[in-house]
TORVEX-487365 format. One record per residue (C-alpha): residue number from 1; x, y, z. Coordinates in Angstrom, 2 decimals. Each point is the difference from the previous one (the first is absolute). Example, Ala and Ser with C-alpha at 12.3 -4.5 7.8 and 13.67 -1.06 7.14 Angstrom:
residues 2
- 1	12.30	-4.50	7.80;
- 2	1.37	3.44	-0.66;
//
This chain:
residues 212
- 1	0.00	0.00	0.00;
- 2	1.05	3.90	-0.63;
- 3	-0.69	3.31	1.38;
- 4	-1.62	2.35	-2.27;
- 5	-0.89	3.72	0.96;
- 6	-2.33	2.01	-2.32;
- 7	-1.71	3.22	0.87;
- 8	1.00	-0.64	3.35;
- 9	-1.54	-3.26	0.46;
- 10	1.83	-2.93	0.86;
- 11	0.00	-2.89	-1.36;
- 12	1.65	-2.57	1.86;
- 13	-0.39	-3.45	-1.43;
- 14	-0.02	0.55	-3.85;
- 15	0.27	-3.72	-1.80;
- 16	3.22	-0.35	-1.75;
- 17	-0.13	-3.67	-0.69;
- 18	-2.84	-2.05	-2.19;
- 19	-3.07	-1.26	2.37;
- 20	-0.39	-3.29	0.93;
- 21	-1.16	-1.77	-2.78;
- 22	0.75	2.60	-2.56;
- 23	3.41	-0.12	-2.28;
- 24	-0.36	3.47	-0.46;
- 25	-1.19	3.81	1.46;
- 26	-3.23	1.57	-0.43;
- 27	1.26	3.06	-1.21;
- 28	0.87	2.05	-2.69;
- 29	2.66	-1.50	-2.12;
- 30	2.35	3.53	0.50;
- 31	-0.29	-1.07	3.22;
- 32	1.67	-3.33	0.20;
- 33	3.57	-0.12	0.19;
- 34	2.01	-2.92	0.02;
- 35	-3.40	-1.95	1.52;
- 36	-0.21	2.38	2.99;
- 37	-2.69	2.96	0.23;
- 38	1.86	3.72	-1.04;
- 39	-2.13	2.71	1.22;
- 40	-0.16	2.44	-3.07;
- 41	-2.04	3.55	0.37;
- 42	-0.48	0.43	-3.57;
- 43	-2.07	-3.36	-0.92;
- 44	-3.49	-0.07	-0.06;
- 45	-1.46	-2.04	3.20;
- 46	-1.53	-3.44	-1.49;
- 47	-2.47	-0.38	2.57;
- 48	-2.93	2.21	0.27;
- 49	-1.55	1.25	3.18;
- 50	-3.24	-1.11	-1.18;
- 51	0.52	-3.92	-0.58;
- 52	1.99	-0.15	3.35;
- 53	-2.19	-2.14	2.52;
- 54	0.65	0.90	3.78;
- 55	-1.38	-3.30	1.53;
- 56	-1.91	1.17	2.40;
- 57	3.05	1.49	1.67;
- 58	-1.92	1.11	3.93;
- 59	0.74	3.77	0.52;
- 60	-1.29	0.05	3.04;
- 61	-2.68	-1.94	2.29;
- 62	-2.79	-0.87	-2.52;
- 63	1.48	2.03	-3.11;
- 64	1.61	-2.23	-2.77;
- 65	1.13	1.17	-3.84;
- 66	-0.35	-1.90	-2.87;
- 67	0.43	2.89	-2.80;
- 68	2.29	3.07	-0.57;
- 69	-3.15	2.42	0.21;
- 70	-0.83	-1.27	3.63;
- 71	3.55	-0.08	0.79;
- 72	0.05	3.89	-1.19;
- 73	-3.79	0.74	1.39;
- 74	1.30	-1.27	3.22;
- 75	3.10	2.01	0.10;
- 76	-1.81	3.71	-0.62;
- 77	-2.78	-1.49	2.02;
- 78	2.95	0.39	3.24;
- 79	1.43	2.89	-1.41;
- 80	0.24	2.88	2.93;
- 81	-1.95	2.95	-0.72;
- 82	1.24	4.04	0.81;
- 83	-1.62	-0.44	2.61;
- 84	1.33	-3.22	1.13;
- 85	3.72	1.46	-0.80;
- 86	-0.95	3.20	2.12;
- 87	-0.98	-2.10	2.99;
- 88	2.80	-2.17	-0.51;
- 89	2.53	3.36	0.28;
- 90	-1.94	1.01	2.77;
- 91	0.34	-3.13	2.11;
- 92	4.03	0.10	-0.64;
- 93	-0.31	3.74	1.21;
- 94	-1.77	-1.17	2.96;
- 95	2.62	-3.25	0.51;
- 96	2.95	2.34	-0.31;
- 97	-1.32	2.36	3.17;
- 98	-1.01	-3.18	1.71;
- 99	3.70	-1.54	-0.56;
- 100	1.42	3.42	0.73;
- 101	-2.10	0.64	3.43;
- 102	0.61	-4.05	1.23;
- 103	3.43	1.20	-0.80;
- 104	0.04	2.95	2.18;
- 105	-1.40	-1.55	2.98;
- 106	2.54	-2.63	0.13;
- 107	2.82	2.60	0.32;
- 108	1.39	0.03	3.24;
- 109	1.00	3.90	-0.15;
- 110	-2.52	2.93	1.41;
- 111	-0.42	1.47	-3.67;
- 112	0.13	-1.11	-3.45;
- 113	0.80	2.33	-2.28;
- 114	-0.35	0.31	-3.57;
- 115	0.35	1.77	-3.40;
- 116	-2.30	1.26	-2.35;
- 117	0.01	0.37	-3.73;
- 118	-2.97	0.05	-2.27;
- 119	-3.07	2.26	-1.44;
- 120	-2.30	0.42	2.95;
- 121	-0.17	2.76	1.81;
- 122	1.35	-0.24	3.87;
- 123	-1.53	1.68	2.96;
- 124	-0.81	0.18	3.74;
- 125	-2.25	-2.97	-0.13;
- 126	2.31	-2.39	-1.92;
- 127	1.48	-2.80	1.53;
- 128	3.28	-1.33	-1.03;
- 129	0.19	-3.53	-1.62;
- 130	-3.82	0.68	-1.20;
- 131	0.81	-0.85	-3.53;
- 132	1.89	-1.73	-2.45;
- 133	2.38	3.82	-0.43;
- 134	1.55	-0.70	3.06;
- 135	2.54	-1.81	1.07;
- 136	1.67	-1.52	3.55;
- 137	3.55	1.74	0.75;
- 138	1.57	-2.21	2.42;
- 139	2.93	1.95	0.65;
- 140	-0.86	3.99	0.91;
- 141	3.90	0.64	-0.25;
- 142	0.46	0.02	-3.74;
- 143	2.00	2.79	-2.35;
- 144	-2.63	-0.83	-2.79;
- 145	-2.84	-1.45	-1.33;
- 146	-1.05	-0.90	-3.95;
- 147	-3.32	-0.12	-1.15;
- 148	1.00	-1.92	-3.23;
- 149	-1.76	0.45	-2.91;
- 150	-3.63	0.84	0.48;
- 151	-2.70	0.68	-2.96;
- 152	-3.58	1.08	-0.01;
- 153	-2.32	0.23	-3.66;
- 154	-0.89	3.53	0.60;
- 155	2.07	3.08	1.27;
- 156	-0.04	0.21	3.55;
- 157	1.24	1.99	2.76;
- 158	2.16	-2.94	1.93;
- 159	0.34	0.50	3.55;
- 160	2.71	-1.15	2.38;
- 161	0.17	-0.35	3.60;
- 162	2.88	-1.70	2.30;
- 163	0.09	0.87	4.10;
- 164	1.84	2.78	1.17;
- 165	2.03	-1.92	2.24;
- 166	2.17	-0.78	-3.06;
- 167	0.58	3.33	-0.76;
- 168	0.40	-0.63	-3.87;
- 169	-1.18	3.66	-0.82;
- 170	0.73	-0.28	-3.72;
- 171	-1.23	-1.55	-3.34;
- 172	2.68	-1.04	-2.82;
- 173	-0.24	-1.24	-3.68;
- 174	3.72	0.22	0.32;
- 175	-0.11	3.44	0.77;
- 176	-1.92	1.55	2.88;
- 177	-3.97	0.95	-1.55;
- 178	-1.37	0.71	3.10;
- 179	-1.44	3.41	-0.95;
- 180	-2.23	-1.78	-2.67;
- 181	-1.60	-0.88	2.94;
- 182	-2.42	1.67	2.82;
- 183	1.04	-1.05	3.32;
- 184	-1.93	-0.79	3.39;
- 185	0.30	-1.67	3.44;
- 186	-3.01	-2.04	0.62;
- 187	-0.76	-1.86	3.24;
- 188	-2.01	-3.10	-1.07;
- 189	-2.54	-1.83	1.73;
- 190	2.24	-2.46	1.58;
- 191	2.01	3.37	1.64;
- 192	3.39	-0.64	-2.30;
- 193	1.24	3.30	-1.37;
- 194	0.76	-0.32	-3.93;
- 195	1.16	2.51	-2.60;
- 196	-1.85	-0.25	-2.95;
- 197	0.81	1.77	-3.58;
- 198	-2.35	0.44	-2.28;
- 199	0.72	-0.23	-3.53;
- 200	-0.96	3.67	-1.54;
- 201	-0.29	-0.74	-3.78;
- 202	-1.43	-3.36	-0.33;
- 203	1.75	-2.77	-2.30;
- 204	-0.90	-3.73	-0.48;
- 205	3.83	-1.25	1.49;
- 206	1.81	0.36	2.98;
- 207	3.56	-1.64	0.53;
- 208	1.32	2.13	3.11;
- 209	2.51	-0.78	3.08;
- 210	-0.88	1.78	3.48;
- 211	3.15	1.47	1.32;
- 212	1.26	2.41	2.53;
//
């Protein structure tokens, strides 16, 4: 048997020997070499969709297939809906503030403490670690702190927000671009100080380093 990958599907037992029974491959004859299968993209497939019977192959409890346009009506017929996929990104929103809450409870230290960076506009009421934007710092006694790469679809005014207590009081593409930025101290609602810059001419990137 081979390994055959096309269109990002796998295939990974492809015959490359005649049946049992058989002196030969049911194939195209470009695609016979030396008695063994050759995959070749350009030759028309023999078999068509149509005449293939599916032998009642069970899909799930009480659902079997014996033709390609059940196989197919079955496949769209599980196909998740916009809504379904909006749910779906909701529930990973939710699991990531679960995951990062469990996460902060089972630190031993009085505070957690966190940095920000993302589209959503930061207040009083916010709580650190309340979405996906934010991330766990660990260590409070750093000289920097990357965001990485970061893209939204639309232009948007990113903001940023990392405690005070690590007195990084500067934004840098490689060169300091903190005046493209307005600049606040916000107590949130879990009583951590932050600074927080807010992007003043929106754009739909951000790749910036906190620093002192």
């Amino acid at each position: 048997m081979e390994e055959i990958t096309k269109n990002g599907v796998t295939f990974k037992n492809v015959p490359n020997s005649p049946a049992k029974g058989y002196n030969g491959l049911l194939t195209n004859i470009d695609n016979v070499s030396n008695g063994r299968y050759l995959y070749d993209d350009d030759s028309n497939p023999l078999i068509c969709a149509l005449d293939i019977n599916w032998a009642g192959i069970e899909v799930e409890n009480d659902k079997t297939i014996n033709t390609t346009d059940e196989l197919i009506s079955w496949i769209k017929s599980n196909k998740l809906s916009d809504n379904d996929k909006d749910v779906l990104d909701e529930c990973k929103t939710l699991i990531t503030i679960i995951k990062d809450y469990l996460l902060r409870n089972g630190i031993e230290s009085e505070n957690t403490y966190y940095w920000y960076a993302g589209p959503e506009d930061l207040n009083e009421s916010t709580m650190p670690g309340s979405s996906s934007y934010w991330h766990i710092l660990k260590n409070t006694n750093v000289s920097n702190i990357s965001t990485g790469d970061l893209t939204n679809d639309t232009k948007v005014n990113w903001v940023l927000a990392v405690p005070t207590i690590c007195n990084l009081n500067n934004l840098s593409n490689g060169e300091i671009v903190t005046d493209l930025y307005d600049i606040s101290e916000i107590t949130f609602a879990n009583g951590a100080s932050y600074k927080v810059f807010r992007q003043i001419e929106p754009s739909k990137r951000l790749n910036l380093t906190f620093i002192q």
